[in-house]
C-alpha positions as CSV (number, residue, x, y, z in Angstrom):
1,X,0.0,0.0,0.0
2,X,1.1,3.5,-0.9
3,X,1.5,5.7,1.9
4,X,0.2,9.1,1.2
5,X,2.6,12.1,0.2
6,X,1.9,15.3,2.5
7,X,0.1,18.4,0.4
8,X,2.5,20.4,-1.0
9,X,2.3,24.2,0.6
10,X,0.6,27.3,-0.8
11,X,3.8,28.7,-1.4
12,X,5.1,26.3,-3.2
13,X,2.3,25.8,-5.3
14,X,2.5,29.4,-6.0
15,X,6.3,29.7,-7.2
16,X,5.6,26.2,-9.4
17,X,2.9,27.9,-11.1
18,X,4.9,31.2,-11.5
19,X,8.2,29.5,-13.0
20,X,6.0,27.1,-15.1
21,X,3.7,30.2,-16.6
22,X,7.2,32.0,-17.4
23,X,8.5,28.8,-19.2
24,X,5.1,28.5,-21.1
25,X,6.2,30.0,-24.5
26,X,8.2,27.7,-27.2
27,X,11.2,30.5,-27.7
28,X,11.5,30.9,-23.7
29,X,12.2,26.9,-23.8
30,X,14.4,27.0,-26.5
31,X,16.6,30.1,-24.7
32,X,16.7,27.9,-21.9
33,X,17.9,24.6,-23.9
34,X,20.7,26.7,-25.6
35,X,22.1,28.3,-21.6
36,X,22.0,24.2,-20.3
37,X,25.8,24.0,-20.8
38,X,26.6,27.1,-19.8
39,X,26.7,31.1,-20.2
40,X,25.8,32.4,-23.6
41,X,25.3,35.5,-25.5
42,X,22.3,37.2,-27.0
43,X,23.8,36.8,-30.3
44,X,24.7,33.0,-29.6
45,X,21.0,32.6,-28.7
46,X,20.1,34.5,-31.4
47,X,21.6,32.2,-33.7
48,X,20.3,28.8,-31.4
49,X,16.8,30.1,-31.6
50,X,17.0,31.6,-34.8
51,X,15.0,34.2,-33.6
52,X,15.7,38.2,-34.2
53,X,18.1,40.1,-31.6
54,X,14.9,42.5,-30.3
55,X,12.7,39.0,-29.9
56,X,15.8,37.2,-27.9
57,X,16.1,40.2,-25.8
58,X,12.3,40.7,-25.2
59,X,12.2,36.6,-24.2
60,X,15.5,36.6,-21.8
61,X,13.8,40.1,-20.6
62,X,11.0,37.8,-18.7
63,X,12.8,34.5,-18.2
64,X,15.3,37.1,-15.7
65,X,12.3,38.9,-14.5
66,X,11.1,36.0,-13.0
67,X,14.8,34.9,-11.9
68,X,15.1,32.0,-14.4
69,X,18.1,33.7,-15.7
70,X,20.9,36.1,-14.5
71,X,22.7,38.4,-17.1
72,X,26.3,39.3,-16.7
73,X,28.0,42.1,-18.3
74,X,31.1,41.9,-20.1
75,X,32.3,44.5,-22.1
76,X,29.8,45.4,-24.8
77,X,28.5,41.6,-24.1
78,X,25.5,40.8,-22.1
79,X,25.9,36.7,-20.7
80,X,23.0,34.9,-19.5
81,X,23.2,32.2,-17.7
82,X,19.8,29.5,-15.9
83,X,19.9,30.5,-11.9
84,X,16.4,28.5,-11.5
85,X,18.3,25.0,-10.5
86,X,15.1,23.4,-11.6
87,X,14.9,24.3,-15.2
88,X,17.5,21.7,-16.5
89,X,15.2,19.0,-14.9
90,X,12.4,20.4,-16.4
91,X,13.9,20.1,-19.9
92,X,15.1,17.1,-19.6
93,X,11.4,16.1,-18.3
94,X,10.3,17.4,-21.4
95,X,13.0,15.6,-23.3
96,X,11.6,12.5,-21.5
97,X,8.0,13.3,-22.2
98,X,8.9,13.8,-26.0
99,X,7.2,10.7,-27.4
100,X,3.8,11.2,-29.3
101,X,0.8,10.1,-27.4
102,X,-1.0,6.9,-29.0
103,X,-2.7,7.3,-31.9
104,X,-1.0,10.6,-32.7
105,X,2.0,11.5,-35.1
106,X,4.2,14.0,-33.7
């Protein structure tokens, strides 16, 4: 018999649904996927996501709003690195999760 996990806290719940409504948007995700080895640039992320400089910006503008990411300065280069220690588990859940349900084509 399985014994019964506590309920997880109100606060908790609430800073789960916060990171998990910030990682909501495809780009956000794919931002993310492209900082899992390590610090990278706008234009390196530009060039992972092959998205435009003004969208990375706007999309790395949240995910460190919400303390997903931190940005260093360097020079005239801006690095961003993941801070939430959760998000690499998170994509490789979603790595995990990445098979097509039945009956469905991916």
């Amino acid at each position: 018999m399985r014994s019964r996990r506590p309920p997880i806290s109100p606060a908790v719940l609430q800073h789960a649904a916060a990171t998990i409504k910030c990682l909501g948007h495809p780009l956000r995700l794919r931002l993310l996927e492209g900082m899992e080895s390590g610090e990278r640039t706008v234009s390196e992320l530009q060039s992972f996501s092959d998205a435009s400089q003004a969208t990375v910006s706007e999309q790395l503008g949240i995910l460190r709003g919400h303390g997903v990411v931190e940005a260093r300065r360097d020079g005239p280069f801006v690095h961003y690195r993941i801070t939430e220690p959760k998000v690499r588990r998170i994509l490789a859940c979603i790595r995990d999760c990445d098979a097509a349900p039945a009956g469905r084509t991916k």
